[in-house]
Each structure stands twice: as structure tokens, then as C-alpha cells.
C-alpha positions in Angstrom: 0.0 0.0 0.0 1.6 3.7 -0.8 0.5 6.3 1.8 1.5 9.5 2.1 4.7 10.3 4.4 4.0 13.1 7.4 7.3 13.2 9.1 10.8 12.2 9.0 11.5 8.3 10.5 15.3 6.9 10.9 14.1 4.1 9.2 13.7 6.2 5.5 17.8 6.6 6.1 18.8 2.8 6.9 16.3 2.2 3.9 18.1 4.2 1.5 21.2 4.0 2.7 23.5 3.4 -0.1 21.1 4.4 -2.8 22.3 8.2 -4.8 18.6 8.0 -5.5 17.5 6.8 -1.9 20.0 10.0 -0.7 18.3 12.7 -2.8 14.7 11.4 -1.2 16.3 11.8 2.4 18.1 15.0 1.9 14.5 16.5 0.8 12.4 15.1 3.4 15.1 15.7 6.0 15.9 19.7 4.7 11.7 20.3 4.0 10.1 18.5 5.7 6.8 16.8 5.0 4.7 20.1 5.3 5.0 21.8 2.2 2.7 21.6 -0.8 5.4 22.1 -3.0 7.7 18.9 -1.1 5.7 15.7 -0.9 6.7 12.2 0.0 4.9 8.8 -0.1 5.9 5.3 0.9 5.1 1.7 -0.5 5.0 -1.3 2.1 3.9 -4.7 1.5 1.1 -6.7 3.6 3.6 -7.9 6.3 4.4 -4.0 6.6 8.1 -3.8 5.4 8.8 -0.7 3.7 9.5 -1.3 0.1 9.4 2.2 -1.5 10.0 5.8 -0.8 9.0 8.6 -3.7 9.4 12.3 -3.1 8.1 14.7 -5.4 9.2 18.4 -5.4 7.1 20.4 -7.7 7.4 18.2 -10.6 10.2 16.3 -10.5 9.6 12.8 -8.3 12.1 10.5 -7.5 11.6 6.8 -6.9 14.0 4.0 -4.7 12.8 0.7 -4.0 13.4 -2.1 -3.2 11.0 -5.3 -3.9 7.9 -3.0 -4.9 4.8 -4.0 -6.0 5.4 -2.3 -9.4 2.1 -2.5 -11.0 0.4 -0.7 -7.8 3.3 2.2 -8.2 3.0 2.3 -11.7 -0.8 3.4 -11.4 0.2 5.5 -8.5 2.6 7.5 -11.0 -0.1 7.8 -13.3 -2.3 10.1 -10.9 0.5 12.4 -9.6 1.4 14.9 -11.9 5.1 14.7 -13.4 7.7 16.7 -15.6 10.4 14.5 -15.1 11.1 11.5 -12.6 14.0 9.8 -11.7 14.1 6.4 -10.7 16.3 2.7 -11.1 17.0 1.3 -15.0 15.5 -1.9 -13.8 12.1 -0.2 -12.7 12.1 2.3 -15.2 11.8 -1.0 -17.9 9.0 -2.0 -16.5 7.3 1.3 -16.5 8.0 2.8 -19.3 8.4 2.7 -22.9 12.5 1.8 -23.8 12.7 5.1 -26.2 11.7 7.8 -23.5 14.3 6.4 -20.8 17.3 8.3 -20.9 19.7 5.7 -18.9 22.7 6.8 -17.3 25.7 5.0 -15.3 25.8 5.2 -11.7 29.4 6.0 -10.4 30.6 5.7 -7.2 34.1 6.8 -5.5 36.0 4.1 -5.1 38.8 4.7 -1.7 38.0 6.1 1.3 39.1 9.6 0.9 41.3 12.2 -0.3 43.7 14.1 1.5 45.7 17.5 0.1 49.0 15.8 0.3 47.7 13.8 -2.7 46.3 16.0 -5.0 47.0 19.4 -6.1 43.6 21.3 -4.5 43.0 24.4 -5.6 42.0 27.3 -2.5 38.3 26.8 -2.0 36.4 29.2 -0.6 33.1 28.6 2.1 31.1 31.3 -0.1 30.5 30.5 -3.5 28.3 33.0 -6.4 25.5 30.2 -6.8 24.4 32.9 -9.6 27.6 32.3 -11.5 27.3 28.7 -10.9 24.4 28.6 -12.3 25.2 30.1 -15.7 28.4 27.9 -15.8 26.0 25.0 -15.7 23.6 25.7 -17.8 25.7 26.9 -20.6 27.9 23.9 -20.2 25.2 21.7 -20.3 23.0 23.5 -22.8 20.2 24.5 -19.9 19.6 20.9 -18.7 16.0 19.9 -18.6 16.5 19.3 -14.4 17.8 22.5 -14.0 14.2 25.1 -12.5 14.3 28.9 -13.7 16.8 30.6 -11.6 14.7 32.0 -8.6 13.3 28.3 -8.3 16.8 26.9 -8.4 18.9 29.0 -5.9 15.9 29.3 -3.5 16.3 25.5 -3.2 19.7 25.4 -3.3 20.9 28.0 -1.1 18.2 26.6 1.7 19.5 23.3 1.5 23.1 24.8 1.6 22.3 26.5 4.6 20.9 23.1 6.6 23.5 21.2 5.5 22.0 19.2 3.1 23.9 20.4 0.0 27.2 22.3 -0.8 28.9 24.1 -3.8 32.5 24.4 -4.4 33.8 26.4 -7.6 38.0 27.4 -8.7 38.2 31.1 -9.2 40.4 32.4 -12.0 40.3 35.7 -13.7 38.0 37.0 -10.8 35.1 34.7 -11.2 34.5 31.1 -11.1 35.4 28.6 -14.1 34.5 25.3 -12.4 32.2 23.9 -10.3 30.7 21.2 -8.2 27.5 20.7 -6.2 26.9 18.0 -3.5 23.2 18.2 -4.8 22.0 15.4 -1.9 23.6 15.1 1.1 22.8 12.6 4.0 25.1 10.7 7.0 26.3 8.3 4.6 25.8 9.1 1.3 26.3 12.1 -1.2 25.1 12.7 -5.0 27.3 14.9 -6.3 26.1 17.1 -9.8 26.2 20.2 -11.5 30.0 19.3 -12.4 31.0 22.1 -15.2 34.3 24.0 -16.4 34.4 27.2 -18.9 35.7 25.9 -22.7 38.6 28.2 -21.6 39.5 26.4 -19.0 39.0 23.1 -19.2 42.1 20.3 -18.8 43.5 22.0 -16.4 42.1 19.4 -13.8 39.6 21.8 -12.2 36.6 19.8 -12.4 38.7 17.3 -10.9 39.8 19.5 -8.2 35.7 20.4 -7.4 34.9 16.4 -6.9 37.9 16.0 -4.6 37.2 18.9 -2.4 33.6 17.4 -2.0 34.9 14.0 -1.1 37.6 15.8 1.3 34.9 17.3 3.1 32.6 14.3 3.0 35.4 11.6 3.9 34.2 8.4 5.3 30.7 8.7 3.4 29.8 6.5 -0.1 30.0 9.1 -3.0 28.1 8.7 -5.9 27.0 10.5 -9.5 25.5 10.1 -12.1 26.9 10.5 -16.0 26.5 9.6 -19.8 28.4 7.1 -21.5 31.6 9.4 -22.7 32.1 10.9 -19.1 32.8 7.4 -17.8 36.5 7.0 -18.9 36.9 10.5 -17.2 35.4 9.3 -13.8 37.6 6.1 -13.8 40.7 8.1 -14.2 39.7 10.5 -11.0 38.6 7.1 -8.9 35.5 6.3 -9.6 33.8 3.1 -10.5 30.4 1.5 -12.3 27.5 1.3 -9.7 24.3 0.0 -11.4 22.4 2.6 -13.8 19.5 4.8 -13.3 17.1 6.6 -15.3 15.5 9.7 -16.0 12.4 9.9 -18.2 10.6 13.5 -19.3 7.2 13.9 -20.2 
């Protein structure tokens, strides 16, 4: 049966642990709440009452982790709820959806247990970082990404989440503005999703996207990284540490 989810449990966190999709559900419902219109959450469990699902939907983007669902009663459930865009496992997507609206991507995850400066050449990273410049280095790097909200949606999310702990930006400055970035997009006691990786054509291999990864790991040591990317990034995230970790899927409608 899916309900609807009123507050956070502990449980939602051992449940997902592990899961970049299952830490982007936590984040939210841990930095919102389960209060606000605009931020719902549901859960699946089966007849014995073990929790098999957890969805959260901000505005109209949902993301889905399960585990053992009962996926014909979620897939009429996703009918009724309306969506722009959800995120959810390969495996479940299949079963959803129709195979030419998935757009499938590789799941990544850091490979060691941390990084230290000794290792690697970090640049000076600030705590306060332009999330307006960020921004515009994202979404002209990435052609203005279909996840991405209009601004004021965007850094109103961002910037709260930022401040509660649940997210963090790191950027290089060169030039007196910033060329590279990084976002910890989801960010729970064990697990971060890490996104919103971009460098300026002008400076690219110079290893600062690099640089923005590994400060997120430094400051996150101890805790399973993940992210997601497209089939010619993967060569890219091997070299920096990173290996294959399942695949996920987005689908836009």
C-alpha cells in the first residue's frame, strides 16, 4: 500500500542507505520536511508491513527508490500524480515505461575512502560560493539541462539546503570569477550525490573539475560518494577514482 509520508522516521535513512537516488529522497524530506505543498513524499509497504518504497516529489520532479515493490500498484500511482520529469532505477524504469523515453545513465561511485591534500593538487576553496555564476556555468555547459528550474526556483532550493547542510557548492576562481564547479546536490550521514559538475571551454584540462569532486569528497570523507553521467564521461570518472555502480534513469514527459 503507498501512503502519504507526514514526518521524517530513521528508518527512511537505513532504507536508502546506499542508494544516490534513496539520498536525494532523504536530503529533501530531512531539509523540508513533509509540510509543504510544493515537497511531498509517499511510501510503499507490503502486507507484512516492510517498507519497500520511498517517492518524493518536489514540484514536478519525483524520484523513486525501492526495493522489492509491488510495481504494478506504483505504476498506477505514477499515473495520478502529476510529473515533468522522474528519476528512478533502469530496472524499474523498464518496466514502466516505454525503452525510447528512458534516458539511462551510469551510476558512479568513488572508489577509496578519501582524499587528503598531500595527494592531489587542491585548488584554494572558498566557504562562499556566487551560486548565480554557478548557475550560468552549468547551464551553458550543459546547454540549460531539462532538471535544471528557472533561476529564482533553483537557488531558492539550493541556497536553503546549503544552509541546513544538506547540500554544498564548491567552484576554482580564476580571472575574478568562477570557471569550475561542483555541487553536492544530496547530502545525507552516509551518502552524497554529487552534480552540476562544469568548467568554462577556456579552461578546461586544467584538472579543475577534478579539483571540485575531490574537495567534495575531502569534506565528506568516510561517506559512499556517488554521481551520475553519460556514457563518454565514464572514462573521465575512472581516471579520477570512480567506478560502475548499477544505472538509473531519468524519463521526461
Amino acid at each position: 500500500m503507498i501512503t502519504i509520508i507526514t514526518s521524517f522516521k530513521e528508518e527512511y535513512e537505513v532504507f536508502c542507505k546506499g542508494s544516490p537516488l534513496g539520498a536525494r529522497i532523504v536530503s529533501q524530506l530531512d531539509a523540508y520536511g513533509a509540510q509543504h505543498a510544493f515537497a511531498l513524499f509517499w511510501e510503499q509497504r507490503d502486507d507484512e508491513g516492510t517498507l519497500t518504497t520511498v517517492i518524493s516529489k518536489f514540484g514536478g520532479s519525483v524520484t523513486v527508490y525501492e526495493k522489492n515493490a509491488d510495481v504494478e500498484e506504483l505504476g498506477e500511482f505514477l499515473k495520478v500524480i502529476e510529473i515533468n520529469n522522474i528519476s528512478l532505477p533502469y530496472s524499474l524504469a523498464k518496466k514502466l515505461y516505454d525503452e525510447c523515453k528512458i534516458n539511462c545513465k551510469t551510476i558512479m561511485k568513488y572508489k577509496y575512502a578519501g582524499i587528503t591534500r598531500s595527494e592531489h593538487n587542491f585548488e584554494d576553496f572558498s566557504n562562499e560560493v556566487d551560486l548565480k555564476q554557478v548557475y550560468d556555468i552549468i547551464s551553458v555547459c550543459h546547454e540549460n539541462p531539462k532538471n535544471m528550474r528557472n533561476f529564482e526556483g533553483w537557488i531558492t532550493d539550493l541556497s536553503h539546503r546549503i544552509r541546513h547542510g544538506y547540500s554544498d557548492a564548491v567552484a576554482v576562481h580564476k580571472d575574478g570569477k568562477i570557471v569550475s564547479c561542483a555541487i553536492a546536490l544530496a547530502t545525507t550521514g552516509t551518502d552524497i550525490l554529487i552534480g552540476g559538475i562544469a568548467t568554462l571551454d577556456k579552461y578546461r584540462k586544467r584538472g579543475f573539475a577534478k579539483n571540485c569532486i575531490y574537495e567534495i569528497i575531502r569534506r565528506n570523507e568516510g561517506k559512499n560518494i556517488f554521481l551520475f553521467c553519460e556514457d563518454d564521461k565514464i572514462g573521465f570518472y575512472k581516471k579520477i577514482g570512480f567506478e560502475k555502480h548499477g544505472l538509473t534513469a531519468e524519463v521526461y514527459f
